[in-house]
C-alpha positions as CSV (number, residue, x, y, z in Angstrom):
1,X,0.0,0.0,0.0
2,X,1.5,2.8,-1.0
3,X,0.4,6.8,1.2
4,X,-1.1,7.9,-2.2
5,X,-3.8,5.2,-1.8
6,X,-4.5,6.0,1.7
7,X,-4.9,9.5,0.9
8,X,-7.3,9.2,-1.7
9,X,-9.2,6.3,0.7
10,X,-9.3,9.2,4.0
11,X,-10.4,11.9,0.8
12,X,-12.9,10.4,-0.6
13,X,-14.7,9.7,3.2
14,X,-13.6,13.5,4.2
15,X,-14.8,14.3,7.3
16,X,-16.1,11.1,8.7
17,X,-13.7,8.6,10.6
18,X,-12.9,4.6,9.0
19,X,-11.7,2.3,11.3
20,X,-8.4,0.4,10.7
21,X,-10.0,-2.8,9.7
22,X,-12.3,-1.1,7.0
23,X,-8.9,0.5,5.7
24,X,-6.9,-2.4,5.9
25,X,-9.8,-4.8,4.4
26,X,-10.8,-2.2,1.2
27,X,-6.8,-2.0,0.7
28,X,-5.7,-5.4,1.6
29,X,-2.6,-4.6,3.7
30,X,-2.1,-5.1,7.3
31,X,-3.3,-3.0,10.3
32,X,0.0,-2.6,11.0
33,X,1.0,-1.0,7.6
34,X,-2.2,1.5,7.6
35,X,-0.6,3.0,11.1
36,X,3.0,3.5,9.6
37,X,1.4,5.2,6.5
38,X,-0.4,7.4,8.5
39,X,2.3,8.7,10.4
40,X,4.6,9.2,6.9
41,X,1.4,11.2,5.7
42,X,1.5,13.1,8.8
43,X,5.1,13.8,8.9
44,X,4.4,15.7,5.8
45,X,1.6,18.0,7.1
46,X,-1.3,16.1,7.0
47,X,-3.6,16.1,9.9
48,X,-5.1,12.6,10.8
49,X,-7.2,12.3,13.6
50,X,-6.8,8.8,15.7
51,X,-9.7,8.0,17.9
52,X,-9.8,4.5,19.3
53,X,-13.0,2.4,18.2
54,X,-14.0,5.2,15.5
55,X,-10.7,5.0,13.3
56,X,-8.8,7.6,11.2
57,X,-10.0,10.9,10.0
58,X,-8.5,13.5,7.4
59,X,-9.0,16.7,9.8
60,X,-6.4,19.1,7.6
61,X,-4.3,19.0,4.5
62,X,-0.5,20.8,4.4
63,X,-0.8,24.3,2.5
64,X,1.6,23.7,-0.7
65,X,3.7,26.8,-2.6
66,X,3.9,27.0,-6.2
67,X,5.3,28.7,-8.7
68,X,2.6,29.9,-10.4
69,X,1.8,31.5,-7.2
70,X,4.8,32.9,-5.9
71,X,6.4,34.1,-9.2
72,X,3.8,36.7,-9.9
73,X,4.2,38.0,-6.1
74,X,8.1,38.7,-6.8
75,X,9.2,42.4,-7.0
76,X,13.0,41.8,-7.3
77,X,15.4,42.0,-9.7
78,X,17.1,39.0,-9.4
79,X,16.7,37.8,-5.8
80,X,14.4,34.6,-6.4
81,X,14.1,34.7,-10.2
82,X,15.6,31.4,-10.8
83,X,14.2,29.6,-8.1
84,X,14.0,25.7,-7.4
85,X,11.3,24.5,-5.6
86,X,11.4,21.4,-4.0
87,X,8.8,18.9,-1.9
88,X,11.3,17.5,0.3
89,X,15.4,18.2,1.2
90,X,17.7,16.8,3.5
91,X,19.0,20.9,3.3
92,X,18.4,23.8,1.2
93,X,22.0,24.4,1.8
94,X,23.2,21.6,0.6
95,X,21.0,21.9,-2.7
96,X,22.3,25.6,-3.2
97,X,25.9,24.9,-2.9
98,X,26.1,22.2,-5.5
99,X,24.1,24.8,-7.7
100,X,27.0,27.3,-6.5
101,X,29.6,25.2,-7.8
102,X,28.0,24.4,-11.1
103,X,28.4,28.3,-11.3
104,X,24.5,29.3,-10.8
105,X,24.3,33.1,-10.3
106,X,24.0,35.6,-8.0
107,X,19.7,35.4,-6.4
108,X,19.8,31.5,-7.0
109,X,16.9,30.6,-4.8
110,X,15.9,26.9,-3.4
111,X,13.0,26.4,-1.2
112,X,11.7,23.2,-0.1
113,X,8.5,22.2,1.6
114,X,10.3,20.1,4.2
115,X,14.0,19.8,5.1
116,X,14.5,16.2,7.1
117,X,18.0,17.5,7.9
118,X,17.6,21.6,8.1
119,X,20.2,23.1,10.4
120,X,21.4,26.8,12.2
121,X,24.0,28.2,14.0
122,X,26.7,26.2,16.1
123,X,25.4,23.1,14.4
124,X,22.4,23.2,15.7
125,X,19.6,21.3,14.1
126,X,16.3,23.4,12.9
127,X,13.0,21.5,13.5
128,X,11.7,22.0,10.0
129,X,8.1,20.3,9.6
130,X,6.3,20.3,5.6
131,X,3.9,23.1,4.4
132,X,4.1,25.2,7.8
133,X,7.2,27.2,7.5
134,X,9.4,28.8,4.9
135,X,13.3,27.0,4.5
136,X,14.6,28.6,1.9
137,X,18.8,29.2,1.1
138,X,19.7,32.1,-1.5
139,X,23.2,32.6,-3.4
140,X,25.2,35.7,-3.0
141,X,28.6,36.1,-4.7
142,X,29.2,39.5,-3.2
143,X,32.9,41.4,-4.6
144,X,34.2,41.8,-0.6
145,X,36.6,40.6,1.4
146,X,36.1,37.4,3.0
147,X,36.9,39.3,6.7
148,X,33.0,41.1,6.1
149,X,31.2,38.1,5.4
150,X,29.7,38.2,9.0
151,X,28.6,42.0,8.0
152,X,25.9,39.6,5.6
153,X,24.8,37.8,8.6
154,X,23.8,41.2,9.8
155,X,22.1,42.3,6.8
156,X,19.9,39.1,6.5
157,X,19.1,39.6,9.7
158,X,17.9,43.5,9.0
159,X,15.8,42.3,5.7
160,X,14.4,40.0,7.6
161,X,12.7,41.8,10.6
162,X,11.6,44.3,8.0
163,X,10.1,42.6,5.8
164,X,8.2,39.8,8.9
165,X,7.4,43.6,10.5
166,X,5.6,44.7,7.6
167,X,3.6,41.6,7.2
168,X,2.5,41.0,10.4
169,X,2.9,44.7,11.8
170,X,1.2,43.6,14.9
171,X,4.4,41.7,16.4
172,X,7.6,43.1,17.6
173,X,10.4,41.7,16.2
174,X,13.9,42.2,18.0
175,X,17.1,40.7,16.8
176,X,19.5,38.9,19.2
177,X,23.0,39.8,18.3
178,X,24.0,38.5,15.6
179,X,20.5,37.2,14.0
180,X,18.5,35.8,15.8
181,X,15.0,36.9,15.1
182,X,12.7,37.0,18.8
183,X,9.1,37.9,19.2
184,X,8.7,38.3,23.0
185,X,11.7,36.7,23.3
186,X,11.2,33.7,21.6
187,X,13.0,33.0,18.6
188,X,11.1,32.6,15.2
189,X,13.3,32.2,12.7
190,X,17.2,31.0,12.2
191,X,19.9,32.4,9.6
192,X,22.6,30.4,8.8
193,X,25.6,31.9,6.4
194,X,27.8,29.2,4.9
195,X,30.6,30.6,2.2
196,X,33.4,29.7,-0.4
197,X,36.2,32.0,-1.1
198,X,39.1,31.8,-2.8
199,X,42.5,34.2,-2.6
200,X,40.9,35.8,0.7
201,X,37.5,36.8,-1.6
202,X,34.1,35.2,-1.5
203,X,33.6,33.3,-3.9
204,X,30.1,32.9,-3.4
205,X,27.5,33.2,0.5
206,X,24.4,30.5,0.8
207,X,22.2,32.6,2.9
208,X,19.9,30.0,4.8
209,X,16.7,31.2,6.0
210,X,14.1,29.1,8.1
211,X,11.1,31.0,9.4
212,X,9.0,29.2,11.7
213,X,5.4,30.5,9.6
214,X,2.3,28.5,10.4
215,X,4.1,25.8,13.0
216,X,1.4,24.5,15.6
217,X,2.2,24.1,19.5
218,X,1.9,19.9,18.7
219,X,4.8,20.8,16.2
220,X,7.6,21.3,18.6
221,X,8.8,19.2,20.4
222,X,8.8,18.6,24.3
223,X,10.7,21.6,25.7
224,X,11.5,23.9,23.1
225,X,8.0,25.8,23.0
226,X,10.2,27.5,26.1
227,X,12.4,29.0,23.7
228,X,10.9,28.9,20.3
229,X,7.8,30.3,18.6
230,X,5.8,30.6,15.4
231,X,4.7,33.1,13.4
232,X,1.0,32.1,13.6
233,X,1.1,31.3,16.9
234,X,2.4,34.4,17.8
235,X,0.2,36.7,16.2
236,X,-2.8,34.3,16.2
237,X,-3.2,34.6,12.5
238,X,-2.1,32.0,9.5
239,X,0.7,33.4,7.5
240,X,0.4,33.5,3.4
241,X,4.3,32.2,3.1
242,X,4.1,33.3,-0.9
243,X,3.5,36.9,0.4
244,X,6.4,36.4,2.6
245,X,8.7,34.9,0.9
246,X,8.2,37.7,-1.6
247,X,8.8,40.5,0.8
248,X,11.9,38.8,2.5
249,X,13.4,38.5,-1.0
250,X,12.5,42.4,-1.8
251,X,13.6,43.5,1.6
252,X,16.9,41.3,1.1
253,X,17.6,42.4,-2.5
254,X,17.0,46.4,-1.9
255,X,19.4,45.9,1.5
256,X,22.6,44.6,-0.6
257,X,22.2,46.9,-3.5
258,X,22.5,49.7,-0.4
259,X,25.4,47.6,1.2
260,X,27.1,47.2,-2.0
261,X,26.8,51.0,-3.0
262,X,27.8,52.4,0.9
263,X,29.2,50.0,2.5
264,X,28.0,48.8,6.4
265,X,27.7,51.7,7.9
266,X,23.6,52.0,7.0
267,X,23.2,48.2,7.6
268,X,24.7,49.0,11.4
269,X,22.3,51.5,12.2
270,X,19.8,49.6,10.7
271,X,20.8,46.5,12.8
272,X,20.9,48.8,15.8
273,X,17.6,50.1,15.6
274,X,16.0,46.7,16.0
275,X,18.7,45.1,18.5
276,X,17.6,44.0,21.5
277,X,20.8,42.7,22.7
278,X,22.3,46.3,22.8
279,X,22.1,48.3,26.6
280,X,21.6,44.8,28.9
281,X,24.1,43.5,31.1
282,X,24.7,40.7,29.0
283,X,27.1,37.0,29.1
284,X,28.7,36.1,26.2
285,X,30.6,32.9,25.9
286,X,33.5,32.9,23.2
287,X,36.0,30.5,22.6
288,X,38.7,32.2,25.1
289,X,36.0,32.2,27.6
290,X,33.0,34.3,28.8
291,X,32.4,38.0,28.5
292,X,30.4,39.7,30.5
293,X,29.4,43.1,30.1
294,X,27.1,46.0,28.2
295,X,26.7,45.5,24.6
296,X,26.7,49.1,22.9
297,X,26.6,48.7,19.8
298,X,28.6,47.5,16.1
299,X,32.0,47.9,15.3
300,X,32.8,48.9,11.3
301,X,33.1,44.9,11.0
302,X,30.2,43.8,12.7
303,X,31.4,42.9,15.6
304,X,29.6,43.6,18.9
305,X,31.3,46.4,21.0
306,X,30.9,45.1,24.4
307,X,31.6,47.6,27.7
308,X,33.1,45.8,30.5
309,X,32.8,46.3,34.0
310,X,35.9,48.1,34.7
311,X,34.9,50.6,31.8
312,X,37.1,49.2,28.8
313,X,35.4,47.9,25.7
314,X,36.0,44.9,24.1
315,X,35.1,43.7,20.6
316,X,33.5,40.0,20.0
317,X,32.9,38.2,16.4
318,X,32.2,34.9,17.6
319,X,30.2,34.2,20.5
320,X,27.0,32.4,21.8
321,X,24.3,35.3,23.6
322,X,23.7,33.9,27.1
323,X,21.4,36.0,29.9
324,X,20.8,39.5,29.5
325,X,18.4,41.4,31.9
């Protein structure tokens, strides 16, 4: 039995329950092979309701993304115009960087509907569930130095606050030094920068962006609801991901033709504006140990300009955000 023909069989009785043996019987398969359908149906979006004597019940169907719908919602240049969409990944990352090194250009977009091995920062994996969020990676091949690639982590993080802020206007978004996008201090979405360079330039940036949209509480799992939260969940409304996937790509593409044409220095204040890292008593823990003290703002590189308790400053790159009050 393949989870095509259980589909159609929990379609075509929509809204009613069918007990195990009525599936099992009409598709001649086991009982035992109707239960491990169902849950490879769920894990891609599909809601199936299990109630004990009544059977299985189609209660929701994952929202899908198309082309034809999100191509006409575009407003960029190039940001997104060739753009592979794809029903499942074990990364976006991983499918952008062999289209990097086949010499795709600059705006190269994959998204996928489900990533079964998405990850973020510090190797960190990112809970990436089909049809209720937007995991996406996009190519930049920008002519800096490799020494400002983490000014790009910055400017991702910039485009997108703005462009979640004008979507769902009702939330306040912050950003976590370096991009960590919180609502209430929960985080809602995850950047990941991964580049080549050659000769001490970049080569090429995949920029990978998860954005927890339209997750549900039952989509987490146990614990990290303490730390994590959706868009929908957050603002109580259902996200249209094509509307926001468009605007992250607008918001990204207009932010690096400014960072291209003056440099950082906009970017910073940019990133400032929204910080909410910046002005706490804050721990940072590098890898020559923890730093405590009053982030005050970006250094020319991006670096986080950190006041100390005995008054000096000190500069951090690299460092994981601990407590700030």
């Amino acid at each position: 039995m393949s989870k095509i023909s259980l589909l159609g069989f929990l379609e075509e009785r929509a809204g009613q329950y069918v007990s195990g043996e009525e599936i099992s019987r009409e598709l001649n398969v086991s009982r035992t092979a109707v239960w491990k359908q169902v849950r490879k149906l769920e894990a891609e979006g599909y809601r199936i309701e299990a109630v004990p004597r009544l059977g299985y019940r189609l209660t929701a169907k994952p929202s899908r993304l198309t082309l034809q719908e999100l191509l006409p919602k575009l407003r960029t240049t190039s940001f997104g115009r060739r753009l592979t969409l794809l029903d499942v990944t074990d990364s976006t990352q991983n499918e952008l960087r062999k289209l990097a090194e086949q010499g795709a250009p600059e705006g190269t977009l994959v998204i996928a509907e489900q990533q079964t091995n998405g990850r973020g920062r510090m190797g960190r994996s990112w809970v990436s569930p089909a049809g209720k969020g937007i995991w996406m990676s996009l190519l930049l091949r920008p002519p800096v130095p490799l020494p400002l690639a983490p000014q790009l982590t910055l400017l991702a993080a910039v485009a997108l606050s703005r462009a979640i802020a004008q979507q769902l206007p009702m939330l306040e978004i912050g950003i976590k030094w370096p991009n960590d996008l919180l609502v209430g201090g929960k985080k809602i979405s995850g950047i990941l920068l991964e580049s080549a360079a050659e000769d001490e330039r970049l080569s090429y940036v995949v920029v990978g962006l998860g954005i927890s949209a339209n997750l549900d509480v039952e989509d987490y799992p146990e614990g990290l609801m303490d730390k994590a939260i959706s868009l929908k969940i957050a603002s109580g409304a259902t996200v249209d991901r094509s509307e926001l996937i468009a605007a992250v790509l607008e918001q990204f593409e207009q932010l690096y033709k400014l960072y291209l044409e003056q440099g950082f220095a906009p970017i910073r204040t940019l990133w400032e504006a929204r910080s909410v890292t910046l002005g706490k008593q804050t721990e940072l823990y590098t890898p020559q140990g923890t730093v405590v003290g009053l982030p005050r703002g970006l250094d020319d590189m991006g670096g986080l300009r950190v006041e100390l308790p005995d008054g000096s400053t000190r500069t951090v790159y690299s460092a994981e955000v601990g407590s700030g009050t």
